[in-house]
N, C-alpha and C positions, 0 to 999 in steps of 0.2 A: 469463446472469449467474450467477455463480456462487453455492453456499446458505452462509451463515456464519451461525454459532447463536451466541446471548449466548455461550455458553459458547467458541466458539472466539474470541471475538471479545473475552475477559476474558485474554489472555496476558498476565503481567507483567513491562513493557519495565525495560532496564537505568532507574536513576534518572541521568538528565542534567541536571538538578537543580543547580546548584552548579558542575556542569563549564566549565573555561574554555573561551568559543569558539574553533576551531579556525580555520572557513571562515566569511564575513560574505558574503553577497551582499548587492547594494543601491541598489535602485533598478534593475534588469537589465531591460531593453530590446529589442528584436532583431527588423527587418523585412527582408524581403524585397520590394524595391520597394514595391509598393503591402500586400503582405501581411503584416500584423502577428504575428507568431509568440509575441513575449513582452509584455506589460504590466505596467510597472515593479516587479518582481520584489526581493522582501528577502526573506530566506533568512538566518536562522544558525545553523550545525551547531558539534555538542559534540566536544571530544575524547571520541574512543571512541565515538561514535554511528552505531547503523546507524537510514539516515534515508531513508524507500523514496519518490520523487517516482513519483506515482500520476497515471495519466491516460489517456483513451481517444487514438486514434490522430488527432494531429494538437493534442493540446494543447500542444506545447513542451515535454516533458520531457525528449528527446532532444537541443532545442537548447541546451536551459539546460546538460546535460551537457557537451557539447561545448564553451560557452563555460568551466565551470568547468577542461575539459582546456587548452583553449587552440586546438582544431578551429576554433571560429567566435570571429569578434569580435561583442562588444556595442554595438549601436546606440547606445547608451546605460548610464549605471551604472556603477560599480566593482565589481570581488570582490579577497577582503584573505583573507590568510593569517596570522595574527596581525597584525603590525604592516607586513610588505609588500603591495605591490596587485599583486594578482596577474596580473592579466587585463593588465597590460605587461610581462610575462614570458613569451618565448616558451615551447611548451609541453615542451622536452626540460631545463628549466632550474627546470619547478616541480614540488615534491615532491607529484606527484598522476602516478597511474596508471589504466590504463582497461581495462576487462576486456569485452572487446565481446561480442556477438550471436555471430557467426562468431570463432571462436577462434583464427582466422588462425596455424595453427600449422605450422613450414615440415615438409612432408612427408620430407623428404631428411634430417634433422638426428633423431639419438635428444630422449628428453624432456629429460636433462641439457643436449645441446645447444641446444637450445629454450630452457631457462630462463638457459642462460647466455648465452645471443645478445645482452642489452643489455651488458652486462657490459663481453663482448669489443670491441663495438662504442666501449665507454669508454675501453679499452686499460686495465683494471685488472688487477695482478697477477695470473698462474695459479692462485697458491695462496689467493688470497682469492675468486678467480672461483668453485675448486673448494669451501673453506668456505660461502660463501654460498651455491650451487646445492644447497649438498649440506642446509642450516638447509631451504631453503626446500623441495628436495622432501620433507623430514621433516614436517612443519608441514605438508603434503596428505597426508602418508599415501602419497605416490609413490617412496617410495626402492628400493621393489623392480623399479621398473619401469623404472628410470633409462635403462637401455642399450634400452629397446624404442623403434619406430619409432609415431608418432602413429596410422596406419593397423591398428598390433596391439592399441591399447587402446580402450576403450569410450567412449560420449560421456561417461558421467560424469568419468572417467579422462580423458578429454583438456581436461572446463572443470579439473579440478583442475591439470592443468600448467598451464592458463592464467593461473588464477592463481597460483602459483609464481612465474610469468614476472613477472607484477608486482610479488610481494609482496618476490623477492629484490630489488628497487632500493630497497626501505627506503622505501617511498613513505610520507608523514602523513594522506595520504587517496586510498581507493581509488573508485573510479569503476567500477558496475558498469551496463552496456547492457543490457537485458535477454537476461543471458546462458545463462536456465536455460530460453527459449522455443523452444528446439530438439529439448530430448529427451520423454520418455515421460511420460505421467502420472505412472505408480507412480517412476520415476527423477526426477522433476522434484521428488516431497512430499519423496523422499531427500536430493537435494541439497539443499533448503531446508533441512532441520534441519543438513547436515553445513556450509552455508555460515555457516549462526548461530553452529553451535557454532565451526568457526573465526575466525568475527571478533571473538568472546570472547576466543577463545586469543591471537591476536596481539594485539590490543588498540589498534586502529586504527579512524579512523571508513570507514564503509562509507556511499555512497550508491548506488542500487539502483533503477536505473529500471525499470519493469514496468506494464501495462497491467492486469492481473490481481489481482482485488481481493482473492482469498481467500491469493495469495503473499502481497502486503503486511500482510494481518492475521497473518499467522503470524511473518512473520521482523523485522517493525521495531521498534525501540523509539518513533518518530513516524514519521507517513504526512505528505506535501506532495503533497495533493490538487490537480492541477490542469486548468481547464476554461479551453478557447480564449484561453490563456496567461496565465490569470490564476491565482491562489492562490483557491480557496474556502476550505481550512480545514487547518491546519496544526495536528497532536494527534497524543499515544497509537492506539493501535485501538482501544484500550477507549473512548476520550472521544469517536470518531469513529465507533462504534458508535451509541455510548448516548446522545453528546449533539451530532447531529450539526447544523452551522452554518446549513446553507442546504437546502428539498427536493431542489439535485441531488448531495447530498453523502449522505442521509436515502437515495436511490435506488440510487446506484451503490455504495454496500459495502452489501451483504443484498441483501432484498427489506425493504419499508416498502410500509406503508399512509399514503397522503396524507389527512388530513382537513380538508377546506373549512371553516370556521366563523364563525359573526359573532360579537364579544363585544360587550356590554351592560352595563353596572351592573354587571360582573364576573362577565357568566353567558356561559359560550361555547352558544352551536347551532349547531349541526351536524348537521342532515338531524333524525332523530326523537331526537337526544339531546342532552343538555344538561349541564351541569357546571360548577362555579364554578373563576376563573381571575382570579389579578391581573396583567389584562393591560389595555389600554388600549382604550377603545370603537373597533370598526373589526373589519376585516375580517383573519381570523387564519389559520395554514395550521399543520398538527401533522403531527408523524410516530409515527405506531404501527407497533411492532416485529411480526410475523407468533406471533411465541411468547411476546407479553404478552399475547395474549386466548384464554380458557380454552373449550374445549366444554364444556357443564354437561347435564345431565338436565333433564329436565322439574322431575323432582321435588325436586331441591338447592335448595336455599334461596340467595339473592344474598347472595354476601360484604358487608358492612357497607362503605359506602364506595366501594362497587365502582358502575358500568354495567350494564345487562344489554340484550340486544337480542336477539330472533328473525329466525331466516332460513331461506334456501333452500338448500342446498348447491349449486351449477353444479358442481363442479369439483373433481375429485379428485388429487392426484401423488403418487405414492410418493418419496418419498427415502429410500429404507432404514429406518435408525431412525425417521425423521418422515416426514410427511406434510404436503404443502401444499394446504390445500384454500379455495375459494372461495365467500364466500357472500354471497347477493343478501339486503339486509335492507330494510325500508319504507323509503321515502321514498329510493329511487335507489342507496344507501350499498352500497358491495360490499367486503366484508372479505375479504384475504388470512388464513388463521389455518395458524398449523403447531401440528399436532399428534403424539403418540407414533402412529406408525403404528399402526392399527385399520381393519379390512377390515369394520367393523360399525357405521360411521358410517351415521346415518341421514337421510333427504332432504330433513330439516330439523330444526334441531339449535339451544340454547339458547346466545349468547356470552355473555363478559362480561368488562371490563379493570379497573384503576385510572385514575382521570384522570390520574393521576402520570406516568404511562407515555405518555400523547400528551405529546410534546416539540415547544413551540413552535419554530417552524425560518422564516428569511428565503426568500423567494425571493432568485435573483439576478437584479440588474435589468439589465431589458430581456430575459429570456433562460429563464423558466418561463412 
């Protein structure tokens, strides 16, 4: 699972806010004889939004893609493009383009001819074929490379023809596959910033499918988290960090600490601790963040307000700057805590959080 810290996890998305919708999904549906793939599905994206559908392999984020291309039909549901429905429009007739996995780009043809392939395939003029090839490989940064063949350029160099290849049809919403699962780590954080920063530049909405939860905290302005083709929780990163909907929403972006507890007369327990909470008598589940609980000394004094609890350390990880380390405390309770990396931790060590910081969170039912 990948490590994402408060701090990567506070990027501040454009404000779509106010934006008029673009794309409306609603109601979206989609089986496969007996196997259900979507479960009625509403979705609505901003003009100018990039908006990342999130999900492990085999949640429908691929399909849902496809249906917004026009790849698959919908079991059920509409999708509307302002005021037309989209999803009875075959797919060479609606203003949405799709920038796949494999960049399908014809070996035989330079990069200009690659991005002018839809073009000619339209029968539109030379001279606007050549204007627009020429907008769109400016806007990747590929005009030097125009006359090179797809084999002499780099993977990052060839997703950017890719998108070229779409962005010249003037499309109103781009559709991205996960198209950045191919290359290199270090080329992969690259392309991230250069794909943000150009969907700023043109000013188009982006949707960005990806199984990779520290891609999605970096490039979206909303994540559409989805589990066994359902919606858990549609947010910011930040809101989906900090206040996430349900424990597998709390699990899969970071790491989280799950806490069991019963509340009472408005008193949560929780193994050997306890804490006031207006929450409703019954049986409660929280998520604490790995870097809202502090190592303390023996001999610091407990913040005003704060928890305190002793343990045993099991478990040490470096992560560079931090460190993830694990500790067995009474009564069963095992704290994930990230800490500044220190090779001087010792084999048992004082915690202590805010209650603020465990975040009541749903299960999903039938399915934690």
């Amino acid at each position: 699972m990948a490590t994402i810290s408060a701090s990567e996890a506070a990027v501040t998305p454009a404000d779509t806010k106010g934006k008029a919708t673009l794309l409306s999904i609603r109601n979206v549906a989609k089986s496969f004889g007996k196997n259900i793939v979507l479960r009625e599905i509403s979705l609505d994206i901003a003009e100018g939004e990039f908006l990342t559908i999130l999900g492990e392999s085999g949640s429908g984020k691929t399909t849902l893609l496809r249906i917004v291309a026009g790849f698959e039909s919908a079991s059920s549901g509409e999708v509307w493009m302002g005021d037309e429905r989209l999803d009875r429009q075959p797919p060479y007739r609606r203003r949405v383009n799709t920038v796949f996995q494999h960049y399908a780009l014809f070996p035989h043809l330079t990069v200009e001819q690659n991005v002018a392939y839809g073009l000619r395939v339209a029968k539109r003029p030379e001279a606007e074929v050549a204007s627009r090839v020429a907008e769109a490989l400016e806007k990747v940064r590929m005009t030097q490379h125009a006359k090179s063949k797809p084999s002499k350029i780099s993977g990052g160099q060839q997703q950017r023809v890719a998108l070229a290849r779409a962005l010249v049809n003037r499309p109103r919403l781009l559709l991205l596959d996960e198209p950045l699962s191919a290359l290199d780590a270090n080329l992969r954080r690259q392309m991230q910033v250069e794909l943000k920063s150009l969907q700023r530049e043109v000013g188009i909405a982006f949707v960005f499918v990806t199984h990779d939860q520290e891609e999605a905290m970096v490039m979206s302005d909303r994540i559409a988290l989805l589990r066994s083709g359902e919606l858990e929780q549609v947010a910011t990163p930040r809101e989906i960090y900090i206040q996430p909907a349900t424990a597998y929403v709390a699990q899969f972006i970071g790491h989280t600490n799950l806490l069991h507890g019963e509340v009472r007369q408005g008193v949560v327990q929780c193994d050997s601790l306890s804490w006031p909470a207006q929450l409703p008598d019954g049986p409660a589940l929280f998520s604490l963040r790995p870097e809202s609980i502090h190592v303390m000394s023996a001999a610091e004094p407990t913040t005003p307000g704060h928890l305190r609890i002793r343990g045993r350390v099991l478990q040490q990880a470096f992560h560079g700057a931090t460190e993830l380390i694990r500790v067995q405390c009474p009564g069963g309770l095992v704290l994930t805590v990230r800490t500044p990396s220190n090779a001087g931790i010792p084999d048992e060590v004082d915690l202590e959080f805010s209650p603020a910081s465990a975040v009541p969170v749903r299960k999903s039912p039938g399915r934690n």
